[in-house]
Structures are given as structure tokens and as C-alpha cells.
C-alpha positions in Angstrom: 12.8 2.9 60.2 10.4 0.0 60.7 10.5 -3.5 58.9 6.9 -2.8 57.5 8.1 1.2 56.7 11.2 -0.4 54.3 9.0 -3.1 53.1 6.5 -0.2 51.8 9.0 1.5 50.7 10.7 -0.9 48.7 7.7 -2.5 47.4 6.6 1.3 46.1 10.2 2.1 44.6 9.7 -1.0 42.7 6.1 -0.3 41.3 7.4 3.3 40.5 10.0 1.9 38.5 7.9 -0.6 36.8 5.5 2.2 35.9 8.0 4.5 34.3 9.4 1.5 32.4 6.3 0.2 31.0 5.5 4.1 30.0 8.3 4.4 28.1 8.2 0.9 26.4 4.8 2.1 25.8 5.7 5.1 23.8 8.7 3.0 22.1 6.0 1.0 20.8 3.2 3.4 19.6 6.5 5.5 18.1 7.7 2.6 16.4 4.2 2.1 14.8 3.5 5.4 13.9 6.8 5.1 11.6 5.5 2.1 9.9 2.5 4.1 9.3 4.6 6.5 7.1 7.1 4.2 5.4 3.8 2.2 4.3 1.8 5.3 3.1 5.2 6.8 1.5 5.5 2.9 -0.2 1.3 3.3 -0.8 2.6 6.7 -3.1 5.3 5.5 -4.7 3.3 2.6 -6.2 0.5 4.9 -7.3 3.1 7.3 -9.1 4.6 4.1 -10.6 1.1 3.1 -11.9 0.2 6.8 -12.9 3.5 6.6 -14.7 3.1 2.7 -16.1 -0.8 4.4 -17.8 0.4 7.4 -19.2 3.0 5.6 -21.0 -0.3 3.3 -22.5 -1.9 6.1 -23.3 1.0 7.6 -25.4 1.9 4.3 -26.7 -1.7 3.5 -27.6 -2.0 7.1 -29.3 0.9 6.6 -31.4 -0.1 2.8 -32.1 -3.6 4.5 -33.5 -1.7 7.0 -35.4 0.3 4.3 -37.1 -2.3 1.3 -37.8 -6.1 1.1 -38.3 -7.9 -0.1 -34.8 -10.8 -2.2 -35.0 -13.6 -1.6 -32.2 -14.8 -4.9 -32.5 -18.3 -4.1 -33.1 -18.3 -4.8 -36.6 -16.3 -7.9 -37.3 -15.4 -8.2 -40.7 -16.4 -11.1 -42.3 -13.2 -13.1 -44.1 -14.8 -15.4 -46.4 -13.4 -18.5 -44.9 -14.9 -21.6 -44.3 -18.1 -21.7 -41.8 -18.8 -17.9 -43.0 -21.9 -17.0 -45.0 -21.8 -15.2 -47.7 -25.5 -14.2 -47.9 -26.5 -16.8 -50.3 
């Protein structure tokens, strides 16, 4: 075999290899991304639940609260008679 035939040789062995490597890092990579992708939308729907949860809880709380004690709307303030307040005369 020639000095220019192991040369070739070598130098394509060596390209080969670097190809295959870089493939698989490649896929290493995109696989490792992919994951986070899940673990963050699995995350993403166990914080929705917990807020889903966190309201429902104010809603029950907030019905019972009514049932107990008279809610004011705020639209009609009531007027207390202190000082500052008119009492229309």
C-alpha cells in the first residue's frame, strides 16, 4: 500500500469516526431536550391542578363565608354617621 493510499485511508477512518460520534452526541442532545420538554410540561400540569385546587377551595370557602355573614357588594356604601358624612341636612 502506498504512503498517499494509508494517508487516505487514515484521514477517512478518522472523519468516519468523527461523523458517527458527533451523530450520536447529536441524538444525546436532542434526547436529553425532549425529556426536559416533558418534565416541564408534567411541572406546567401539576401547577395548574394545584391552582384548580387552591380556587375551588375559594369558592367553597367563599360559599360558606356567604352563608354565614352578610356580603356587601360595595355599590351601596352605607353611610355611618361619622364625622365628614352628610346627613342630608
Amino acid at each position: 500500500m502506498s504512503r498517499a493510499s494509508k494517508i487516505t485511508l487514515a484521514c477517512t477512518s478518522l472523519a468516519t469516526a468523527g461523523i458517527v460520534y458527533f451523530v450520536h452526541w447529536s441524538q444525546e442532545v436532542d434526547r436529553a431536550a425532549m425529556h426536559a420538554g416533558v418534565e416541564r410540561d408534567l411541572e406546567n400540569q401539576r401547577i395548574k391542578r394545584e391552582r384548580q385546587l387552591d380556587f375551588e377551595l375559594q369558592r367553597r370557602l367563599e360559599a360558606e363565608y356567604r352563608k354565614i355573614q352578610t356580603v356587601s357588594d360595595g355599590k351601596n356604601p352605607v353611610a355611618t354617621g361619622g364625622p365628614g358624612v352628610s346627613q342630608g341636612t
